[in-house]
C-alpha positions as CSV (number, residue, x, y, z in Angstrom):
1,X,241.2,145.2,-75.3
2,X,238.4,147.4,-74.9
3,X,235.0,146.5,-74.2
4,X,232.4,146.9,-76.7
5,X,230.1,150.2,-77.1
6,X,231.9,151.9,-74.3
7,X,233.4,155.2,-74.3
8,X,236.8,153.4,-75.2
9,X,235.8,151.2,-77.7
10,X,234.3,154.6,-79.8
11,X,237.6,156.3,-79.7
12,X,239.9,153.1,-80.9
13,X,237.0,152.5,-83.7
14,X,237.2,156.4,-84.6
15,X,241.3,156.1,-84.9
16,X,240.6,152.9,-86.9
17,X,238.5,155.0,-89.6
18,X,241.1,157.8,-89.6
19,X,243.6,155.8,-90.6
20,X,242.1,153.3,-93.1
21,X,242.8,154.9,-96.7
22,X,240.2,152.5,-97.9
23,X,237.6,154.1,-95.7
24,X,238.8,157.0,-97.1
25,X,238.3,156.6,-100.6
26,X,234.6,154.8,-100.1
27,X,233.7,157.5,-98.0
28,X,234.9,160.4,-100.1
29,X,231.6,162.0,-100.7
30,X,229.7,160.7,-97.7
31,X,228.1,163.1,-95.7
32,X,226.6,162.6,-92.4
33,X,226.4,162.0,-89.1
34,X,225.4,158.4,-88.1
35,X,224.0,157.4,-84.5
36,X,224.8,153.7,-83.2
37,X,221.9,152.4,-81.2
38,X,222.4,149.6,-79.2
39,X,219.2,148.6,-77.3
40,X,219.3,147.4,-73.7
41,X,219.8,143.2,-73.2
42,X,220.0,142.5,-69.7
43,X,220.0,139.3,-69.0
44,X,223.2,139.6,-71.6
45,X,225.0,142.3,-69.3
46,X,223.3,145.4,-71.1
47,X,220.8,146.9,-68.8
48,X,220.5,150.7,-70.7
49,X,220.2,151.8,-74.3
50,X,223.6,152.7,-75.5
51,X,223.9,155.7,-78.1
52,X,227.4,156.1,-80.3
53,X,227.9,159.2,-82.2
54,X,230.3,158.9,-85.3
55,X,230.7,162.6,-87.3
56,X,231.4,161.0,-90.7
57,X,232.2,163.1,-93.7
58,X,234.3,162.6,-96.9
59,X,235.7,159.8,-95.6
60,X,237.4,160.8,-92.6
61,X,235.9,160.4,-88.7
62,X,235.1,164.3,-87.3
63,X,234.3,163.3,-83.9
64,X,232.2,161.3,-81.5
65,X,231.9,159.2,-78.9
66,X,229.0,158.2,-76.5
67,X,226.1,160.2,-76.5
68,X,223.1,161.0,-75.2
69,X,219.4,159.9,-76.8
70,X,218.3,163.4,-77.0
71,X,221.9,164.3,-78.8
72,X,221.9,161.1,-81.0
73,X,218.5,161.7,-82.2
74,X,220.0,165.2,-84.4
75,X,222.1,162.6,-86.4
76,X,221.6,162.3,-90.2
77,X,221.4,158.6,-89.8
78,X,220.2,156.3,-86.2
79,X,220.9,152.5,-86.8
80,X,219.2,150.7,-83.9
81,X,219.7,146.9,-83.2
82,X,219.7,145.1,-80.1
83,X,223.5,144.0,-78.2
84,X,223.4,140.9,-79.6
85,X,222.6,142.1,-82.7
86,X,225.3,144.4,-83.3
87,X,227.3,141.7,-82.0
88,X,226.8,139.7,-84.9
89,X,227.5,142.9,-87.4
90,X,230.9,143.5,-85.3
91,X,231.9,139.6,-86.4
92,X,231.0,140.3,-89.9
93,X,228.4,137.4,-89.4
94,X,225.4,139.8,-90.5
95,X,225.9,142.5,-93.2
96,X,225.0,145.7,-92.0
97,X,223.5,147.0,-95.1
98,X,221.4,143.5,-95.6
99,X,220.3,143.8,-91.9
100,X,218.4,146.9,-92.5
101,X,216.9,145.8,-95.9
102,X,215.8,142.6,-93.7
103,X,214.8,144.7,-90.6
104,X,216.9,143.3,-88.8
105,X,218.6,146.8,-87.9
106,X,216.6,149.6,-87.8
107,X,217.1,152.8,-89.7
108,X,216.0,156.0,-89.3
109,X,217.4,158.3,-92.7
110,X,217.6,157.5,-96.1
111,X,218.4,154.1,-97.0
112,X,219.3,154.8,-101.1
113,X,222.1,157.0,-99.6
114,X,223.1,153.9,-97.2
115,X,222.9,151.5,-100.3
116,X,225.1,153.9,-102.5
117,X,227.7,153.8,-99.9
118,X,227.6,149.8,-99.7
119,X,231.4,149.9,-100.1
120,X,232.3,152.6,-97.0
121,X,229.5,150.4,-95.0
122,X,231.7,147.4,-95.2
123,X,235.0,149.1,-94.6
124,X,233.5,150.2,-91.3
125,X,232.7,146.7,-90.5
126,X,236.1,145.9,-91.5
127,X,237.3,148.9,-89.2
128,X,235.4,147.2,-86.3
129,X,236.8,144.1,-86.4
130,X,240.1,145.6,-86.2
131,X,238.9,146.8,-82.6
132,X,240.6,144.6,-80.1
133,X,236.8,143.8,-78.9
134,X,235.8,142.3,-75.6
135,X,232.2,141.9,-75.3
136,X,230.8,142.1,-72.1
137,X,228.4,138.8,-72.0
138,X,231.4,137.0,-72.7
139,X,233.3,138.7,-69.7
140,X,235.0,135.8,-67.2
């Protein structure tokens, strides 16, 4: 089990895309980098702004990994949220693409593009919860 927005966790949720044909067939026309931002929580064991890097395009998973700020910043798309935020998107209790309509998740890119891709958005939180996920405020 691999604990969540770490260097780890990236490269089991990047094998996850690669192998999900339905990823593959919402995302066959996507193109674009996107940039997870999860902002710092401390008092919920996240002292420091975590940045993940996913190199998206036609459905398949490029690259990534953890980055840093001033390399996540080149990315097509940056969806910021705080830990216990993307927490919630991870458990398929928020939907990711309602989140940023809401403001709950910020975006920085082209939100039409996001909305055309509804279906690939979804299959990516699908993909997530697939993750054998330990979060670290729940850590014993």
């Amino acid at each position: 089990m691999s604990v969540f927005a770490t260097e780890e966790w990236f490269k089991e949720y990047i094998d996850a895309i690669n192998e999900s044909k339905d990823y593959r067939e919402a995302a066959a026309t996507w193109e674009g980098d996107i940039c997870l931002v999860v902002e710092p929580e401390p008092d919920k064991g996240v002292p420091d702004e975590i940045w993940g890097w996913l190199d998206l395009w036609h459905g398949e998973c490029r690259g990534g990994g953890m980055v840093t700020a001033e390399e996540g910043e080149k990315a097509k798309f940056i969806i910021r949220a705080p830990y216990s935020r993307w927490k919630e998107v991870v458990r398929k209790e928020l939907d990711p693409v309602k989140g940023m309509m809401q403001g709950k998740l910020k975006l920085k890119g082209d939100l039409p593009t996001i909305v055309r891709y509804v279906k690939a958005a979804n299959e990516l939180v699908n993909l997530a919860q697939t993750v054998p996920t330990e979060f670290v405020d729940e850590q014993q």
